[in-house]
N, C-alpha and C positions, 0 to 999 in steps of 0.2 A: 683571812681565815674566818670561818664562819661557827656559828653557836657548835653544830657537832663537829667539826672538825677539833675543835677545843677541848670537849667534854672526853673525845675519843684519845687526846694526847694525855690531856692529866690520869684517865684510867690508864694509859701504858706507863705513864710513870709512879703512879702508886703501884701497880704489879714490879715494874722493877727496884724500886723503892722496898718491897715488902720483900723480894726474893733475895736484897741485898747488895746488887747491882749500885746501887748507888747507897750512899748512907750517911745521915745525919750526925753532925756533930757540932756541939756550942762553938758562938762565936767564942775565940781567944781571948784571956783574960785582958791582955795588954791592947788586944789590936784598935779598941778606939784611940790609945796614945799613938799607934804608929800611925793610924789613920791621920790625925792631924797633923802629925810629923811630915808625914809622909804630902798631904795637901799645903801645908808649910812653906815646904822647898822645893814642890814640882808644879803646885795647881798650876800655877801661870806661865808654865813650860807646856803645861801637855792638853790646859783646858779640861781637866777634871773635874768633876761632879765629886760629893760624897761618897757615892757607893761605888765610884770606881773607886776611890782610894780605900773603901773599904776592902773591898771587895780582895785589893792587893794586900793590903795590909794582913788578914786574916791568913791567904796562904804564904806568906812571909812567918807569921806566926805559929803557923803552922806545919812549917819546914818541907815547903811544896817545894819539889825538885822542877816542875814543871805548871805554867799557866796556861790551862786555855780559854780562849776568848774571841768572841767576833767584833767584840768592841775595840777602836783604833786607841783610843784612849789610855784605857788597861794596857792592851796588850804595847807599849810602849810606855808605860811606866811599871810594867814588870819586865822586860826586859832591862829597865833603865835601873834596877834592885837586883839583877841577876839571875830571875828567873828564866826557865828557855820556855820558846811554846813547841 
């Protein structure tokens, strides 16, 4: 992807960002606990990074019915928490 192809995506996602399309909300009080919880008893199951477990951790905490994700990672350690994608 190249410099304007970049510059061209962040501007659609500040318009949909501002339209409301998408929206902002603080990380969860708890989710760095789940997050190491959660890296704890899965890292070396699923080869996890940080912010995959965070990543889960937060829509766990935030009573996500549903995860999506293009990462094999996540998306197997939120299905493995119950989430559906």
């Amino acid at each position: 992807m190249g410099q304007s192809e970049a510059e061209r995506l962040t501007r659609e996602f500040e318009t949909d960002r501002v339209s409301g399309f998408w929206f902002e909300v603080a990380i969860p009080e708890n989710a760095f606990e789940r997050c190491r919880d959660l890296a704890r008893r899965h890292g070396h199951q699923f080869g996890m990074r940080t912010l995959d477990s965070l990543h889960v951790a937060c829509a766990l905490e935030l009573k996500a019915d549903r995860f999506w994700t293009f990462d094999e990672r996540q998306a197997k350690l939120a299905k493995a928490q119950g989430l559906k994608s």
